[in-house]
N, C-alpha and C positions, 0 to 999 in steps of 0.2 A: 504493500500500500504506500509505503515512502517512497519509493523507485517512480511509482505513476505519481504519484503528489509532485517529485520533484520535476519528473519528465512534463508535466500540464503547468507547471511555472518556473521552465528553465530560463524564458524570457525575463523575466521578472527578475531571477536569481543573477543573471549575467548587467542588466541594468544597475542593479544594486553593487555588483561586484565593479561598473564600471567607478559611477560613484564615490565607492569608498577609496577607489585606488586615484582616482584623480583628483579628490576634494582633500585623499589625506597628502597627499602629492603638493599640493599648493599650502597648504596649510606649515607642510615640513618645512618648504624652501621662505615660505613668508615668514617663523620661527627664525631660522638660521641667518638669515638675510638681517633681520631686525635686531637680532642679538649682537651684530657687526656693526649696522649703525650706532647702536648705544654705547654701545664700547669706543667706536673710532668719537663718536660727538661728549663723550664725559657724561651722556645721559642718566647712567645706571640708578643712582640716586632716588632721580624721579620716580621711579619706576614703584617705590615703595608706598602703602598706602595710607602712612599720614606725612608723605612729603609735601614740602611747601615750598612756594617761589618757583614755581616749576609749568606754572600756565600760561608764560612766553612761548614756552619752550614747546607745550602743548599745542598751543595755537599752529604752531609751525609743522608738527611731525606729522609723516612723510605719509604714517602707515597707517594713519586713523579711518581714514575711508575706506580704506581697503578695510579692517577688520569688523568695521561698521555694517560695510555688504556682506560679510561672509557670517556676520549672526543673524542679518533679514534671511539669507539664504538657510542658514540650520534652523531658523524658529518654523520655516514652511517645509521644511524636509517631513518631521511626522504627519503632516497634513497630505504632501503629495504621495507617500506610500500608503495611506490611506485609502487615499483618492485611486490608484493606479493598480495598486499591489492588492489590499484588500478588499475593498468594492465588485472588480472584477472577477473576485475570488469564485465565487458561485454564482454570479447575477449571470456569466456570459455563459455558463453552461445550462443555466434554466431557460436561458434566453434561446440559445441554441438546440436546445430537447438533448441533450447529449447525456445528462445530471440520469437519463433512464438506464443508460447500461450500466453504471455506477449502482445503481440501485436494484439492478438483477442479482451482486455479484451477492457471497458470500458476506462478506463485511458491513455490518452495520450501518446504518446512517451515522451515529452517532460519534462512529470511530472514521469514518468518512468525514465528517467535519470535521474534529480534532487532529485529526493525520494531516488537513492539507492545512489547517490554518498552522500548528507548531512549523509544517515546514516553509510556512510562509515567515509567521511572525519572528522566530530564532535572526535569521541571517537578518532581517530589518532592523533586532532592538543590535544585535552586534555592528552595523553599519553606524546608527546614530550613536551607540556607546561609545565608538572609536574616534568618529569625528566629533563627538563632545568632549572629550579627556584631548584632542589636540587643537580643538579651538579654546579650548580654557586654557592652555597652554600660552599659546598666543596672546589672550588676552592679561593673562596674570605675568606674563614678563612685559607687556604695555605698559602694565599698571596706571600709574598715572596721567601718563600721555595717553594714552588710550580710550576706547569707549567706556572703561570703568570708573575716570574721572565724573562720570555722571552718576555715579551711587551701584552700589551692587542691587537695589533694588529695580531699579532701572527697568522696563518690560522688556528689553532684548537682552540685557546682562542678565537677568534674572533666568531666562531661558537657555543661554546658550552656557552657563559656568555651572549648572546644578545637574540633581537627575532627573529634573521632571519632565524633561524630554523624554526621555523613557516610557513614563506614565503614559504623556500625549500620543505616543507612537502606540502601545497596546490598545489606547482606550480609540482612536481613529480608525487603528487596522479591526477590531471589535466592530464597532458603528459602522463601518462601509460593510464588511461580513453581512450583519445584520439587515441593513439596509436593500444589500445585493438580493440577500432570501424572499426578502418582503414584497419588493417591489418587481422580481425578474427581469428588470431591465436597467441593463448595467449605468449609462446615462443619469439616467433617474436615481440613482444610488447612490453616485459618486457626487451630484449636484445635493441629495438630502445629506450623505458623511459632510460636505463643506459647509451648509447649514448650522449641522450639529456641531462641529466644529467647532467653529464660531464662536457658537451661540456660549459653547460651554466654556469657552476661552477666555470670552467676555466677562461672566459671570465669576469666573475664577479671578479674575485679575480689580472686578470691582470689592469683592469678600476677602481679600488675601488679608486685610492690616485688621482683621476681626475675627482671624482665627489662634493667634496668640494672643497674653493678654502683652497689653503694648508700657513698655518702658517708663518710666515718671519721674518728674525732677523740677523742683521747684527753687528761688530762691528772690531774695528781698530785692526790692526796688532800689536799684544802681547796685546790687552788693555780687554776690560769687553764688553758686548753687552750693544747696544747704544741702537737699535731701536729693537724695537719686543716684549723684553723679553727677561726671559733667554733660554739655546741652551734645543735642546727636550733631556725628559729622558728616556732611552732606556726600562723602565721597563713598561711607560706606552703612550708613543709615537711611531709614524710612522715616521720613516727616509726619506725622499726621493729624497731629493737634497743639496751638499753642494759644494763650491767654493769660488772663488777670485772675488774683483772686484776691476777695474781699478779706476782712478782720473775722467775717463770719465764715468761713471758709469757702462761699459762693464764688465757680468760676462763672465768668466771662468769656466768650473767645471775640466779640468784634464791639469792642466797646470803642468810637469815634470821636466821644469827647474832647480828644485831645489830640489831634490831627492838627499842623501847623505849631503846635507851641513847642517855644524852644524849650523850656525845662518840660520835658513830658512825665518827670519821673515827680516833680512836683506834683503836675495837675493831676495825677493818676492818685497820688497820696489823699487833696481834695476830694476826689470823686472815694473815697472810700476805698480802695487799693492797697494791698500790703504786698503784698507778690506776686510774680510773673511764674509761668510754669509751661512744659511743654512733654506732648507723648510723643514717643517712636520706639519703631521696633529697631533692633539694635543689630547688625550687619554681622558682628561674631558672636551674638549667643541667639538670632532668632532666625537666621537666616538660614540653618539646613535644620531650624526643628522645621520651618515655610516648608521644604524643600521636602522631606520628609513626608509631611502631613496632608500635600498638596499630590504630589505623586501617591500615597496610598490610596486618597480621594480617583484619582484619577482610575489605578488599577480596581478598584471596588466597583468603577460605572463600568470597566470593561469587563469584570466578571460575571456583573449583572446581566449585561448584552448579549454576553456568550449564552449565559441560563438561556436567558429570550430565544437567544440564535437554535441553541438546540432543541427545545419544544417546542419551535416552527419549523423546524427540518423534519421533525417524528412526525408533528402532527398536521402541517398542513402541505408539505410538498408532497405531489401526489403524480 
């Protein structure tokens, strides 16, 4: 049954194979290449993530765009095996009546599903695992030049340096599977996987800073932080709330009172004001629990899919 599985998506398997060898290919030499420039220009330094005086220097480097495209290009990689790999998976042989000799044989339907999707899905999470571990590479000796200057939480840093591409890649190739069965035509599968996609992309990226509890630190008007810690750093922290708080402990977040005035820490004190405070989640201690808890989410809707997938292959492909 693996022999035919692999022989009905050799195509697939050699695309994939192209892929990995040409994106890990580009990836090596734009590593090796960069590691030259930082050394011949005295960069190195920057490179760390709480270097400073270093965003001349950023502004100028050479290889920021480039690694800019090559994370748009891996954040739509789980989407387009989805799209190509998966979706296709079963919709073009229900599509085609062929899904019947398959169904004469001895082998289950259910080990029919299982047998081509493992030897679909195996070789796609090993293609994005490899080009994730050498684009984090890439970017993590960028460092501060780089697209990471923009916070690790960043929606394309966030994606291209964690494992929740992984997640995205099963829970996509899951949803086109699904999809493919339901609807028997492969078109229509692949347009609903990009839908779902989407939708649940979206969804994950508005809930992300409300699945841990987030960071706290307060401290006195003109003074130093008291409680917390100190305030998040925008290179490897999540922003996500800051404000006033009264003598009775009541926050504030957009109090305008005092827009224009030059002693603001005065007028703030008048309006009733004792201290300033701010939430975020914090880049080294919430950032692979996100990473973690975002990808289990994600595997849990593709196991879900697959239940779906297999009680509609028992019971309604006929």
């Amino acid at each position: 049954m693996i022999w035919v599985a692999w022989r009905q998506q050799r195509w697939q398997f050699v695309s994939m194979a192209a892929v990995l060898v040409l994106g890990g290919a580009a990836l090596l030499f734009t590593q090796l290449s960069m590691m030259n420039y930082l050394t011949e220009n005295g960069l190195t330094g920057c490179t760390l993530p709480d270097a400073t005086g270093c965003t001349g220097h950023a502004s100028d480097f050479e290889y920021y765009d480039l690694l800019k495209n090559y994370e748009l290009a891996f954040l739509a990689l789980p989407l387009v095996l989805g799209l190509f790999c998966g979706a296709p998976m079963f919709a073009k042989e229900l599509e085609s009546g062929t899904y019947v000799l398959a169904l004469t044989q001895s082998v289950s339907r259910r080990r029919w599903l299982f047998t081509k999707l493992l030897v679909g899905v195996v070789p796609a999470l090993v293609v994005v695992g490899v080009l994730q571990l050498l684009l984090a590479w890439c970017l993590t000796t960028a460092g501060q030049l780089g697209p990471l200057l923009e916070g690790t939480f960043k929606s394309v840093n966030y994606g291209s340096i964690g494992v929740v591409s992984l997640g995205y890649t099963v829970f996509t190739f899951s949803l086109g599977v699904l999809f493919g069965l339901i609807t028997r035509r492969t078109v229509t599968a692949m347009a609903m996987t990009l839908g779902g996609f989407v939708a649940v992309r979206v969804a994950l990226e508005n809930v992300r800073q409300y699945i841990v509890p987030a960071q706290f630190a307060e401290r006195p008007l003109g003074g130093e932080a008291t409680v917390g810690g100190p305030w998040p750093r925008a290179s490897v922290d999540l922003w996500i709330e800051d404000g006033l708080i009264k003598a009775d402990g009541t926050r504030v977040t957009d109090f305008k009172g005092c827009y224009g005035v030059s002693d603001t820490a005065a007028c703030y004190r008048e309006a009733g004001f004792t201290k300033t405070y701010r939430e975020w989640l914090s880049g080294s201690q919430d950032y692979w629990t996100l990473q973690v808890i975002e990808s289990g989410i994600l595997l849990g809707l593709g196991v879900a899919l697959l239940v779906v997938a297999a009680y509609w292959m028992r019971h309604r492909v006929q």
